[in-house]
C-alpha positions as CSV (number, residue, x, y, z in Angstrom):
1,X,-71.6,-40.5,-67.6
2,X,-70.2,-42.9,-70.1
3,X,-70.0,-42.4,-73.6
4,X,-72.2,-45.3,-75.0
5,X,-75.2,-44.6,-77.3
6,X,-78.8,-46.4,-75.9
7,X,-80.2,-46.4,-79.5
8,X,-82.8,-49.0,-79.9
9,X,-81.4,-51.4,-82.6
10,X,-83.8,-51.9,-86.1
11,X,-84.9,-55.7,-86.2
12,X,-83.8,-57.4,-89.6
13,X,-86.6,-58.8,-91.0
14,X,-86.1,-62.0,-93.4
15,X,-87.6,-62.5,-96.6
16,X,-87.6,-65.9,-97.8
17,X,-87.2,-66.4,-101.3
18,X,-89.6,-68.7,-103.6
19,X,-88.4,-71.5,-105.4
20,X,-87.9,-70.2,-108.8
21,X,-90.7,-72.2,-111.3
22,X,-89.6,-74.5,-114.0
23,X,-92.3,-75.0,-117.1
24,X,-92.7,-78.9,-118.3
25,X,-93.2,-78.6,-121.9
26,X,-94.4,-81.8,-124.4
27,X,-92.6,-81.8,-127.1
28,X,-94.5,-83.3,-130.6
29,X,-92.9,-86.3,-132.3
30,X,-94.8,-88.1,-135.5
31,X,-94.2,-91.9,-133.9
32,X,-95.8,-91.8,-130.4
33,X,-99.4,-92.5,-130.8
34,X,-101.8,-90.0,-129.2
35,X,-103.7,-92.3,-126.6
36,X,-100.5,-93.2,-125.4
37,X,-99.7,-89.3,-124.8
38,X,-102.9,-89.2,-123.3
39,X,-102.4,-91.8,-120.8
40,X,-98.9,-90.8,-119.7
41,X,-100.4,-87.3,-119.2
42,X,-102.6,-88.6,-116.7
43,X,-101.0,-90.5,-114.7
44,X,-97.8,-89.1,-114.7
45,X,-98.8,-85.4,-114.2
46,X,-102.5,-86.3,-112.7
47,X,-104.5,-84.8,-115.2
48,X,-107.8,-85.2,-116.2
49,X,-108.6,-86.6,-119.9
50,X,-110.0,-83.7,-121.7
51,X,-107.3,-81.6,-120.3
52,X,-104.4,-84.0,-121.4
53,X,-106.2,-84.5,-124.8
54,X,-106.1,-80.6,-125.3
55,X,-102.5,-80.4,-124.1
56,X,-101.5,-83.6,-126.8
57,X,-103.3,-81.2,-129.4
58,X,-101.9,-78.4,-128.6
59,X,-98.6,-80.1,-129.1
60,X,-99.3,-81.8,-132.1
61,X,-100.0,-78.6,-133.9
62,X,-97.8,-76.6,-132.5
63,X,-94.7,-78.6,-132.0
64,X,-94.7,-78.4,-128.0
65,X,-96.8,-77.9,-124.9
66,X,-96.7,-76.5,-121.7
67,X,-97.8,-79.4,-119.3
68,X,-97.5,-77.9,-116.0
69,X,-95.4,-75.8,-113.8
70,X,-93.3,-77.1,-110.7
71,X,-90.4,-76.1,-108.9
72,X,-86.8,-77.1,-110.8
73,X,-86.5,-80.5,-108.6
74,X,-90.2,-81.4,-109.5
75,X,-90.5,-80.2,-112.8
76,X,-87.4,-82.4,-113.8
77,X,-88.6,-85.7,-111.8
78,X,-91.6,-85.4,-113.5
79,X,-90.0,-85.1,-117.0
80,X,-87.9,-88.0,-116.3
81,X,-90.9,-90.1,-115.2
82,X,-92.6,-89.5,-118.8
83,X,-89.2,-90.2,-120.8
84,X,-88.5,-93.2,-118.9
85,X,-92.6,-94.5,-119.5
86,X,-92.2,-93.9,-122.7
87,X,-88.9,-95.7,-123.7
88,X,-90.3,-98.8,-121.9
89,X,-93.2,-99.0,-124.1
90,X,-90.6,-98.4,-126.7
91,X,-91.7,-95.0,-127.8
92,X,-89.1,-91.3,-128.3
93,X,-91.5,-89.4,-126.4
94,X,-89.4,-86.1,-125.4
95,X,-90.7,-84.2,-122.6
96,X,-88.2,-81.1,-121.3
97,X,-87.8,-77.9,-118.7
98,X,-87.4,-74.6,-119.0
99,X,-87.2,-71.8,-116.2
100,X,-90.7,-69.6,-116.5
101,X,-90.0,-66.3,-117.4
């Protein structure tokens, strides 16, 4: 007889993280007009008017908004996308990223 144990060995089961979520938030400035908000909105972000002109509101009376919420790499492209429209049309738009909590 030999001295070697024959117990069945436990699979290791992996759990794959998710991507930790990163909030875009619209911050308010008092020179970039409001349409122009609007239309960066949708077609940076692909929303729909009424839901862009609430999030500009929301932001002008609040001081920011929470556009949408992406994964890091996303949420950042997207961010730079609206920064970047908005300094070619000459306006200090500031759109940021913050982890969700």
């Amino acid at each position: 007889m030999s001295d070697t144990s024959t117990k069945n060995r436990t699979e290791t089961e992996l759990k794959i993280a998710r991507p930790k979520l990163h909030k875009v938030i619209l911050l308010n400035d008092d020179y970039t007009p409001r349409e122009f908000v609007v239309k960066m909105l949708e077609s940076v972000f692909r929303i729909g008017e009424p839901q862009a002109m609430a999030i500009m509101m929301t932001a002008h009376q609040k001081g920011s908004a929470v556009i949408a919420v992406f994964t890091k790499e996303i949420a950042e492209t997207k961010a730079d996308e609206a920064i970047e429209l908005s300094q070619q049309f000459g306006f200090p738009l500031m759109v940021t990223t913050e982890p969700e909590e």
